[in-house]
C-alpha positions as CSV (number, residue, x, y, z in Angstrom):
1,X,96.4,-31.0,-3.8
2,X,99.0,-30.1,-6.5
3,X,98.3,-31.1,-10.1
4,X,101.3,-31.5,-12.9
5,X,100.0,-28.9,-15.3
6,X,100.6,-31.7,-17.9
7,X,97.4,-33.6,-16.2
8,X,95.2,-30.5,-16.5
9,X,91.7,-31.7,-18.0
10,X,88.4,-29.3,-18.3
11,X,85.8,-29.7,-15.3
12,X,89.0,-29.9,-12.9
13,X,88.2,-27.0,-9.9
14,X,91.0,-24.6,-8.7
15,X,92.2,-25.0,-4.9
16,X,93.1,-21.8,-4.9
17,X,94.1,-18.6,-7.4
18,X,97.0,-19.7,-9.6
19,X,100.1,-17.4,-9.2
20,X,102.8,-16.1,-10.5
21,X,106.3,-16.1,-9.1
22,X,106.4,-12.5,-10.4
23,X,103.8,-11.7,-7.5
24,X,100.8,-11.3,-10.2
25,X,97.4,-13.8,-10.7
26,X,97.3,-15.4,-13.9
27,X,93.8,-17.0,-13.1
28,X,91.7,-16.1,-10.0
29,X,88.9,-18.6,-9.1
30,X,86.1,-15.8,-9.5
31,X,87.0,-15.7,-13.5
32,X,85.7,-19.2,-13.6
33,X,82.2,-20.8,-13.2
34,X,82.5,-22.7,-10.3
35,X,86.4,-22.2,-10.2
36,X,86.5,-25.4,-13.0
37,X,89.1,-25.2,-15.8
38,X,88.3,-25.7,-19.4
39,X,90.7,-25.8,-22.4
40,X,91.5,-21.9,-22.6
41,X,92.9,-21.3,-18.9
42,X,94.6,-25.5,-19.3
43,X,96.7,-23.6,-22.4
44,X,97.6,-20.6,-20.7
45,X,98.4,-22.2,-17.2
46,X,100.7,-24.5,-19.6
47,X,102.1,-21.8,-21.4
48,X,103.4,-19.9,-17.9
49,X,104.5,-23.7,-16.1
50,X,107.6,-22.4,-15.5
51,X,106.6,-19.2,-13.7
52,X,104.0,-20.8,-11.3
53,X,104.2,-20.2,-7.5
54,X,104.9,-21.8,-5.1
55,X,106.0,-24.7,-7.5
56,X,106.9,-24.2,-11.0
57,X,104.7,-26.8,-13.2
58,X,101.8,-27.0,-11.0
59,X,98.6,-26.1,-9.5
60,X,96.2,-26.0,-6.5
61,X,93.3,-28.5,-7.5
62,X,90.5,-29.9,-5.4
63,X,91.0,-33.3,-4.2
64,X,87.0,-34.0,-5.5
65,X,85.8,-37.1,-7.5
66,X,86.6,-36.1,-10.6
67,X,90.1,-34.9,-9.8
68,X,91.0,-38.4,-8.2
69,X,89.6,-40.3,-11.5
70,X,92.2,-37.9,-13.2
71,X,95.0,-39.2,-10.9
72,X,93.8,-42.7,-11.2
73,X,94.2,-42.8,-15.0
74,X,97.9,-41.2,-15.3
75,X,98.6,-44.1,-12.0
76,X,96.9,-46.7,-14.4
77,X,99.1,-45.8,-17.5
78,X,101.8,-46.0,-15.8
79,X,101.1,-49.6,-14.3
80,X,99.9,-50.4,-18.4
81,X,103.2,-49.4,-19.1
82,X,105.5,-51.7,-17.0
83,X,103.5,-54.7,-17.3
84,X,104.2,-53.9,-20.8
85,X,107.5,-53.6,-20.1
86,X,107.8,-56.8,-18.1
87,X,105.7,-59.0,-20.4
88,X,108.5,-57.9,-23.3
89,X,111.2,-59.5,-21.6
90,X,113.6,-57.3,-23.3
91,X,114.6,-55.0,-20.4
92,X,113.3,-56.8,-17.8
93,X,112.6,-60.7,-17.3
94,X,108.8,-61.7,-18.0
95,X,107.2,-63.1,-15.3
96,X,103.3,-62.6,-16.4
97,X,103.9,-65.2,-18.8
98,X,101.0,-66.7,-17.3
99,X,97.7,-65.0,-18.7
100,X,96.0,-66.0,-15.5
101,X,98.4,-64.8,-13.2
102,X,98.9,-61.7,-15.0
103,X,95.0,-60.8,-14.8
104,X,94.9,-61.7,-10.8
105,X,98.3,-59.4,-10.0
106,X,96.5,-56.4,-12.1
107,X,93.0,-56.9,-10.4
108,X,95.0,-56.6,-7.1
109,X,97.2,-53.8,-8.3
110,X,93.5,-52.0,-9.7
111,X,92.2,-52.6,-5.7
112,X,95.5,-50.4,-4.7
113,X,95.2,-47.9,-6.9
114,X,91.5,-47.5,-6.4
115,X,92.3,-46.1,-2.8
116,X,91.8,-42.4,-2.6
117,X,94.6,-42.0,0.0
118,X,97.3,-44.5,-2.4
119,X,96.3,-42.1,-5.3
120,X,97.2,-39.1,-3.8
121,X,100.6,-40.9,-2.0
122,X,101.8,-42.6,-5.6
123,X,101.0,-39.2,-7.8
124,X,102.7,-36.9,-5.2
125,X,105.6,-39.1,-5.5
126,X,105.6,-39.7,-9.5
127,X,104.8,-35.7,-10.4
128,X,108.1,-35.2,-8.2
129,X,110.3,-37.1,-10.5
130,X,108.9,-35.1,-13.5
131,X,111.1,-32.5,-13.3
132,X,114.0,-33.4,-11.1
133,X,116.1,-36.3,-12.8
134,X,116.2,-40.0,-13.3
135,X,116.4,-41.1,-9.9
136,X,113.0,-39.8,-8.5
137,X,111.6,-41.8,-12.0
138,X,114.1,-45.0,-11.2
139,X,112.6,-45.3,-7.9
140,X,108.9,-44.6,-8.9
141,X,109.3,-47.5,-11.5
142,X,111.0,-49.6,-9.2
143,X,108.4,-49.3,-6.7
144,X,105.4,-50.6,-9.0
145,X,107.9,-53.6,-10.5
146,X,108.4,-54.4,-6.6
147,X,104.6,-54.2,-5.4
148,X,103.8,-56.3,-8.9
149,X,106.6,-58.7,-8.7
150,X,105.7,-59.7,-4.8
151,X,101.8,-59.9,-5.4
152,X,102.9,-62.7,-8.2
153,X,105.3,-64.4,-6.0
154,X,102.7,-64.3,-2.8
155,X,100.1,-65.6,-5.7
156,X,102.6,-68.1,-6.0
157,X,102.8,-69.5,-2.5
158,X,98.8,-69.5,-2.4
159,X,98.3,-66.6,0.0
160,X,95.1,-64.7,0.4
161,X,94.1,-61.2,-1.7
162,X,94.3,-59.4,1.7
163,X,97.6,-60.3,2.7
164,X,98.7,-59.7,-1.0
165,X,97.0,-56.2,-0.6
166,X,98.9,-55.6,2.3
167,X,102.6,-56.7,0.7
168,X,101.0,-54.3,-2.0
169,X,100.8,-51.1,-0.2
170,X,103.8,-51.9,1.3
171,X,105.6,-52.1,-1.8
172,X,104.5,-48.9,-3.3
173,X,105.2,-47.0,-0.2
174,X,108.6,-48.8,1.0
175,X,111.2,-46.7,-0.7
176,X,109.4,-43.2,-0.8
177,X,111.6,-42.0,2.3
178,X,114.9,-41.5,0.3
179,X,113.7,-38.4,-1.4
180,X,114.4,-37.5,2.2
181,X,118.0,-38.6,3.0
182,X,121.0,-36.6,3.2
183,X,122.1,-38.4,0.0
184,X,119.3,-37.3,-2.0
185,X,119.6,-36.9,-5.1
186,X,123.1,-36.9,-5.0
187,X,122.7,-41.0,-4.5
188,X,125.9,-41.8,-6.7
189,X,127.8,-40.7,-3.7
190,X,126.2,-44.3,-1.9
191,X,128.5,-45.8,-3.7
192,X,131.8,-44.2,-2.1
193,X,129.9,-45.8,1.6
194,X,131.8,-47.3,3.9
195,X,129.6,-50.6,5.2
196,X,129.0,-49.4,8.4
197,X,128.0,-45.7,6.6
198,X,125.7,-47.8,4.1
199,X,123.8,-49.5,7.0
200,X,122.7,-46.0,8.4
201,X,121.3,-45.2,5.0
202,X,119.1,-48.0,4.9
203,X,118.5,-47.8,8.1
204,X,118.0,-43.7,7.5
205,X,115.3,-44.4,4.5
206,X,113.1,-46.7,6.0
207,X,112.8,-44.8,9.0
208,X,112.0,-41.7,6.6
209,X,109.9,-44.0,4.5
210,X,107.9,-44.5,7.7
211,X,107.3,-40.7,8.5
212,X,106.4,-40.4,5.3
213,X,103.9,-42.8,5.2
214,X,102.4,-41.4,8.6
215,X,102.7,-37.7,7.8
216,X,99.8,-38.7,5.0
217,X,97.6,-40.2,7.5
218,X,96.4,-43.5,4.8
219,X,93.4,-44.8,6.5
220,X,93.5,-48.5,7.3
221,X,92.7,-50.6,9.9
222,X,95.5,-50.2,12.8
223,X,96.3,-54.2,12.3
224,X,97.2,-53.1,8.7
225,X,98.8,-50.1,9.5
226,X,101.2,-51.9,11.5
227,X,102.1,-54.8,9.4
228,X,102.7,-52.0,6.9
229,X,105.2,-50.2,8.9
230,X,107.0,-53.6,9.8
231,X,107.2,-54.1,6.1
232,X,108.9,-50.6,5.3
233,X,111.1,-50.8,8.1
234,X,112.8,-54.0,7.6
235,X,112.2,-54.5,3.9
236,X,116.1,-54.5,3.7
237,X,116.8,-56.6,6.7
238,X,114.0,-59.2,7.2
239,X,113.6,-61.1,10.2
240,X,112.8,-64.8,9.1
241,X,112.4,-66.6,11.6
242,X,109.1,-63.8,12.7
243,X,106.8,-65.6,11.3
244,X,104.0,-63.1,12.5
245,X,105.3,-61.0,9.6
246,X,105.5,-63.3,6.7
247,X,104.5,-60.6,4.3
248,X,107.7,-58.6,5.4
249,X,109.6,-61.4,4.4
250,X,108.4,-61.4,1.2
251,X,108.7,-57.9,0.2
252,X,112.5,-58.3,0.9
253,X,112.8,-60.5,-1.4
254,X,110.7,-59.2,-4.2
255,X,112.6,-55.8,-3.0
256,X,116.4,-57.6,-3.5
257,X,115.5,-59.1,-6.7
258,X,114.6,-55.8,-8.4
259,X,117.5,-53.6,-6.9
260,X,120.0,-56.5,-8.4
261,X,118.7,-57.1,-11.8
262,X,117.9,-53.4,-12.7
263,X,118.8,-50.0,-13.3
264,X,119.3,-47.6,-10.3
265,X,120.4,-44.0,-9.3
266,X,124.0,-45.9,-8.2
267,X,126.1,-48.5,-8.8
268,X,125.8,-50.1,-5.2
269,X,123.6,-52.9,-4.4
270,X,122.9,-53.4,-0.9
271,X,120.1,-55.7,-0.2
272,X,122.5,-58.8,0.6
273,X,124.3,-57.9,4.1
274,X,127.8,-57.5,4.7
275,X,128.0,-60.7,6.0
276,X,126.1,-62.4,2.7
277,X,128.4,-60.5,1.0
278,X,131.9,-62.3,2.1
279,X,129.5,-65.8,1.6
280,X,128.7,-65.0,-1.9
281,X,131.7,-62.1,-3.5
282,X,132.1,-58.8,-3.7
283,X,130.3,-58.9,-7.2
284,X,126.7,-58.9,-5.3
285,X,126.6,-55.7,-3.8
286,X,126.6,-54.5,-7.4
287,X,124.1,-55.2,-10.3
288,X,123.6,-58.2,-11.6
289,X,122.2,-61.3,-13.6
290,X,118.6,-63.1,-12.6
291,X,120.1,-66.3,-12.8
292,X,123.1,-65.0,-10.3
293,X,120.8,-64.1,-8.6
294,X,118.7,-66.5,-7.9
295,X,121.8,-69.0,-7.6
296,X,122.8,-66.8,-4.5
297,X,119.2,-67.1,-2.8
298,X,119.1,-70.8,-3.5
299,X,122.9,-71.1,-1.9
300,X,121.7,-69.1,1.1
301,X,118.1,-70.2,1.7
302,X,117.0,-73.4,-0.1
303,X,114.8,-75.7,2.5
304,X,114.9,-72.7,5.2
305,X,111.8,-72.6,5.9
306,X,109.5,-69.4,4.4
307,X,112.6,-68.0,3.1
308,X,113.2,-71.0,1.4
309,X,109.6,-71.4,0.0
310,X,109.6,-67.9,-1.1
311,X,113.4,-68.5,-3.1
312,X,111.5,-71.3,-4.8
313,X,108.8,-69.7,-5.7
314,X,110.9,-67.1,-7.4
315,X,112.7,-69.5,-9.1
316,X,109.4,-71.3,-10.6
317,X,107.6,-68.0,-11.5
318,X,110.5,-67.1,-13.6
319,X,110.4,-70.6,-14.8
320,X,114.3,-71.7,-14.5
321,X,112.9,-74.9,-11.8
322,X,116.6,-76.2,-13.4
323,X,118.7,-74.3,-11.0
324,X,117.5,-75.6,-8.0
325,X,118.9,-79.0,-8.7
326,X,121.5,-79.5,-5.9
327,X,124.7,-77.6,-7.1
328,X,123.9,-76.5,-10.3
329,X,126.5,-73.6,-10.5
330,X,129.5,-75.9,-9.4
331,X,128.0,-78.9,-12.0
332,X,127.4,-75.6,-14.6
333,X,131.1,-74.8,-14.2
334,X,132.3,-78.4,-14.4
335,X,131.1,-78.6,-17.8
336,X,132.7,-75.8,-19.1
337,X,135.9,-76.6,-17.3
338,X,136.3,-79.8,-19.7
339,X,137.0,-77.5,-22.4
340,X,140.9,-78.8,-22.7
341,X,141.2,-75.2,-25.0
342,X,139.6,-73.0,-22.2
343,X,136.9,-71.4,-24.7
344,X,134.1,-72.8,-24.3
345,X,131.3,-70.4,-23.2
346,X,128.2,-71.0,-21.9
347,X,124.6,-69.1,-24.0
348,X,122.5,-67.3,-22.4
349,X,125.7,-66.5,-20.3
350,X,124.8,-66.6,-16.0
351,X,125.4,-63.1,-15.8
352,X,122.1,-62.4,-17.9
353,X,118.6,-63.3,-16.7
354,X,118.2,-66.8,-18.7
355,X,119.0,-70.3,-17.9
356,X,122.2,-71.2,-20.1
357,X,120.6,-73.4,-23.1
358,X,123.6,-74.0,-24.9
359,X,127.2,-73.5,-25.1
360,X,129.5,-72.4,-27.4
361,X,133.1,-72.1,-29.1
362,X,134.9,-69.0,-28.2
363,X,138.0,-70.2,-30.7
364,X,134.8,-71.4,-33.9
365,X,135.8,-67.5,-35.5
366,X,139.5,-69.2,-35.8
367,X,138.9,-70.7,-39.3
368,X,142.5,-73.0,-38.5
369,X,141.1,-74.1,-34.8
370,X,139.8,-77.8,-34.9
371,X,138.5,-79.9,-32.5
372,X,136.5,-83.1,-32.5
373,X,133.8,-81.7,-30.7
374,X,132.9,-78.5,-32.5
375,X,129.5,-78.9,-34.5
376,X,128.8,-77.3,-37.2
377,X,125.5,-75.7,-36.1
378,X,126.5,-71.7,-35.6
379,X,124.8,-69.9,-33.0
380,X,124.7,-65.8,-33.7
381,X,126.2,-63.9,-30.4
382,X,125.0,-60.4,-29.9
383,X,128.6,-58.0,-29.2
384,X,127.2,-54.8,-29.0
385,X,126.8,-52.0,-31.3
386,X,124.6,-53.2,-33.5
387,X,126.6,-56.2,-34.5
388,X,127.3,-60.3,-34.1
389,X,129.0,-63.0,-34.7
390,X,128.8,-66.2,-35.5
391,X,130.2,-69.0,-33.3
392,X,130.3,-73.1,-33.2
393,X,128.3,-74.9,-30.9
394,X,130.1,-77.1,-28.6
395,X,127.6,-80.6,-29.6
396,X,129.6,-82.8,-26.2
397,X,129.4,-79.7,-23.8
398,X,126.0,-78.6,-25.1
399,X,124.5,-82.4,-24.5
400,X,126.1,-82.6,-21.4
401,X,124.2,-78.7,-20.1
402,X,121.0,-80.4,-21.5
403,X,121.5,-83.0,-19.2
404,X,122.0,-80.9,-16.1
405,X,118.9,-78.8,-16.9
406,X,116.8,-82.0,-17.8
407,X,117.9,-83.2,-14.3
408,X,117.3,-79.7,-12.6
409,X,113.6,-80.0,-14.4
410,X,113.0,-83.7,-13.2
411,X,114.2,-82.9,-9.5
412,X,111.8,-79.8,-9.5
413,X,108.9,-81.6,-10.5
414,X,109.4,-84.4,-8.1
415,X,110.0,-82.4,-5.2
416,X,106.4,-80.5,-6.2
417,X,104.9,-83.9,-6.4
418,X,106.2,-84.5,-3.0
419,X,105.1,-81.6,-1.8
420,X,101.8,-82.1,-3.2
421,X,101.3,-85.4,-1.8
422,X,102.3,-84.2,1.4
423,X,100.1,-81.8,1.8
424,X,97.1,-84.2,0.5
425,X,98.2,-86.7,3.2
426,X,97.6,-83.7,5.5
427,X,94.4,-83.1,4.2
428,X,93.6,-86.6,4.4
429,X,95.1,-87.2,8.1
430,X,92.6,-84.0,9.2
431,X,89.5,-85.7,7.5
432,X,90.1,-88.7,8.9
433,X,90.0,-87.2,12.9
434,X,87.4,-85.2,12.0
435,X,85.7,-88.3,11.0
436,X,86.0,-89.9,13.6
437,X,85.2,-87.5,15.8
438,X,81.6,-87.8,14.2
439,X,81.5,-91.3,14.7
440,X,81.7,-92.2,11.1
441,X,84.4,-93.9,8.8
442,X,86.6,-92.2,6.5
443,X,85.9,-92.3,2.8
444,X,89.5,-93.5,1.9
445,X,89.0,-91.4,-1.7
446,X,92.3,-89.7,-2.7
447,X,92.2,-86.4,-3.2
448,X,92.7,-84.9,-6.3
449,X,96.6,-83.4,-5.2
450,X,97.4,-87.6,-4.7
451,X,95.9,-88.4,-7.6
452,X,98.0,-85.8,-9.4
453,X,100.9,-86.7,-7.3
454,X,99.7,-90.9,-8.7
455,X,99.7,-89.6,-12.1
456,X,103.0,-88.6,-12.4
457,X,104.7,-91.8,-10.6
């Protein structure tokens, strides 16, 4: 297998003679005891990377033990460093806020990266985009973020380590097939697409995605095997109402989310269909806000069924449970329409990936503009470069936005409560027949989700 020479360690065993593009050796296997590297031939292989045959920067190793704990380790840094990344909520919204969430998505992510055949697929894909641009390094990111992102949302719903394993593998592999396409790595050019021309690339990378995928020969049970193709190739284009392939289902979304919020090779977005598209605006099938974002998924799938229970679960994992009060965009924007001087702006603003908390005065830096309404707490407003200002709150607006997200919150948590009791009366209903199948009376103890659900009343 090929080895980044930046990777090298001693004890590592050659493959096979490393060459020069020049047509000489620069270390034969015979030179070394038991062909194994140590620090000497690491430093000169280094010094000639750019000369190396048949690929400049790397060399032949043997796929043993030791070489796979090597592979493992760069894998695992990697994963260190988006959950980092994540749990900063600087570049990307924090949803391991949650200590014991956090632990149970990195104990499933440690049981995907400690198979031999997912090391070798996830390091031949990141040692690719060492040396050929941001895109291959855009997509290996986004790949991790996606398989992270939809083991905490399927931890979420409840759903068992297997199936979460599964939507794992599926989300490290799903996007692997574009290094493939015609457009790669050209893949600014996507955004110059016709429609009809962008659904044969998505239709053109899963495919790939799936060769890909078989070409490496992963071993897995063939039930898992297929589920994992299903998941590759319709991650863009779910069927919901399959409900043999729930895990497909919910590696589109964790798949759409990322694409939206966060940097890629183009400007296009193109996990909402055409068709979602003319629903929501043309401003989806380009980057944008969390919050947009889940606004749009709540529009289009709230109460649906999985899709729906997926949306919400999305929506409390990033803890904003306020948005899913029934229109909450429309009652967002009726607020700030009662501005009679058309400045009044809401902070966080809903292009970003926070709930709006409070809202401001465009016109506070006018030191002449008055109004009745204008407190005099200042709120500092980031502009770019380095610099802010300072601006008025809006105390009527501001009380009124508190009052829509107090409502969102109370709606949320009685709709869980309802869902909890439901699903205890369930339980209930099942020990009850069961009961009396046996011939013996029903205990008529709540269970503790009633209890909880009690509680709360």
């Amino acid at each position: 297998m090929l080895m980044h020479v930046d990777h090298l360690i001693p004890g590592l065993e050659l493959e096979s003679d490393v060459r020069l593009k020049a047509g000489s050796f620069l270390i034969t296997r015979k030179e070394l005891p038991e062909a194994r590297l140590n620090d000497n031939v690491i430093e000169s292989i280094r010094r000639f990377a750019s000369q190396l045959a048949p690929v400049s920067f790397r060399v032949e190793i043997r796929a043993d033990d030791r070489a796979l704990v090597q592979l493992k380790n760069i894998l695992d840094q990697d994963v260190s460093q988006i959950t980092q990344s994540i749990s900063d909520g600087k570049e990307y919204p924090n949803f391991l806020k949650d200590d014991d969430l956090q632990g149970k998505v990195l104990r499933i992510m440690e049981k995907l990266i400690s198979n031999p055949d997912m090391i070798r697929h996830m390091y031949e894909f990141k040692t690719s985009s060492e040396n050929k641009g941001d895109a291959f390094s855009l997509l290996h990111d986004h790949s991790i973020r996606v398989t992270m992102l939809a083991i905490a949302i399927g931890l979420k719903l409840k759903w068992s380590v297997i199936s979460l394993v599964n939507v794992g593998m599926g989300g490290i592999l799903h996007d692997m097939g574009i290094i493939r396409t015609e457009m790669f790595p050209k893949l600014a050019q996507l955004d110059d697409l016709l429609p009809n021309e962008l659904e044969a690339f998505i239709d053109e990378h899963q495919q790939k995605s799936i060769e890909l995928f078989g070409e490496k020969k992963v071993t897995l049970l063939p039930f898992t095997k297929q589920e994992i193709i299903h998941m590759i190739s319709n991650h863009h284009r779910a069927d919901f109402s399959d409900s043999r392939h729930k895990t497909t289902a919910l590696l589109y979304f964790a798949e759409l989310l990322d694409e939206m919020i966060t940097p890629m090779p183009h400007k296009i977005r193109y996990s909402f269909s055409p068709e979602q598209i003319r629903i929501l605006g043309e401003r989806f099938s380009r980057r944008n806000g969390l919050m947009n974002v889940l606004l749009a998924l709540i529009k289009l799938y709230k109460d649906q069924g999985l899709a729906g229970q997926i949306v919400s679960a999305m929506v409390s994992l990033f803890e904003m449970d306020e948005i899913l009060v029934e229109g909450y965009e429309e009652k967002l924007k009726e607020i700030i329409d009662l501005c009679p001087f058309n400045s009044a702006v809401p902070y966080p603003p809903t292009s970003g990936n926070s709930l709006p908390r409070t809202i401001y005065c465009n016109n506070s830096l006018n030191p002449d503009f008055k109004c009745e309404h204008m407190s005099q707490v200042k709120i500092e407003i980031y502009v770019g470069a380095g610099k802010v200002k300072s601006y008025n709150k809006c105390a009527m607006l501001t009380d009124r936005l508190h009052g829509l997200n107090k409502a969102g919150r109370e709606e949320a948590e009685t709709e869980k409560s309802e869902k909890k009791l439901s699903s205890a009366e369930t339980i209930r209903q099942k020990q009850q027949a069961k009961a009396e199948s046996d011939g013996k009376e029903p205990s008529g103890e709540k269970t503790p989700a009633e209890k909880d659900a009690s509680a709360r009343e």
